[in-house]
C-alpha positions, 0 to 999 in steps of 0.5 A: 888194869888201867894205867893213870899217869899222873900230871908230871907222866911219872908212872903208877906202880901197882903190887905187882908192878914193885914186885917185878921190879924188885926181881928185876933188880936182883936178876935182870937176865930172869927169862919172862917164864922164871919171873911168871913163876916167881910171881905167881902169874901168867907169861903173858901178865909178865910180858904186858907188865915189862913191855908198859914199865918200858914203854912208860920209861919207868924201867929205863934198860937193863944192865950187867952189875958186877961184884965189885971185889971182881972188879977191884980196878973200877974207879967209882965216886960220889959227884954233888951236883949243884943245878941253877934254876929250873934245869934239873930235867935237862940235866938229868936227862944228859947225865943219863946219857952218860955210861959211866953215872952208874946211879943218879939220884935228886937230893935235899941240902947244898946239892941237886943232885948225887951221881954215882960215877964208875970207870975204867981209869983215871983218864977216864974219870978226868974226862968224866969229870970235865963232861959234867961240868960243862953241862949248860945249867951246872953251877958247881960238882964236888967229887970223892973217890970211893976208896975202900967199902968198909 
């Protein structure tokens, strides 16, 4: 199987490509062997996959999630982002950096983008906070702490 790119370098996901993903998503510590079964293909078909997705930058790491009724004193939110000019890449690439953006997504409407912010107190997500806004490019942020899940 080739792998085409297109002109902006995003990778082309096949069937497979969606399906490792999605079993990825649900369990990011399944060993090549599990997912090769789950699957229904080779270990060596499953380790090609993994080692061009990551190559690629289309899977960026993997990570722990905890369920967040385990987790009762993590301080999540909802940041909008507003991004002057051509500078959404730059900024996306800072934001990624960042350990506590749990989840970064574009968007339509007043807002670039949305980041989804985790962490450990409220100190931290001052500083969190503080960070972002002065990212060269940042023209404004709105933030809501998540409160309950209902």
């Amino acid at each position: 199987m080739h792998y085409r790119k297109h002109e902006s370098s995003r990778h082309v996901y096949d069937q497979l490509d969606r399906e490792l993903i999605a079993v990825l998503r649900n369990d990011g510590r399944a060993s090549v062997s599990r997912l090769a079964e789950l699957l229904g293909v080779s270990r060596g078909t499953i380790q090609n996959r993994l080692d061009r997705l990551i190559s690629s930058g289309a899977i960026l790491g993997f990570s722990v999630r905890v369920r967040e009724d385990q987790d009762t004193d993590i301080i999540r939110a909802i940041m909008m982002i507003e991004v002057e000019g051509k500078s959404t890449a730059q900024i996306v690439r800072k934001l990624r950096g960042m350990p506590e953006v749990h989840e970064l997504h574009s968007t339509n409407g007043n807002w670039d983008l949305v980041a989804q912010i985790h962490t450990a107190s409220l100190a931290d997500f001052d500083r969190v906070l503080g960070d972002v806004r002065v990212i060269d490019g940042v023209l404004n942020s709105e933030t809501s702490i998540l409160l309950s899940s209902v």
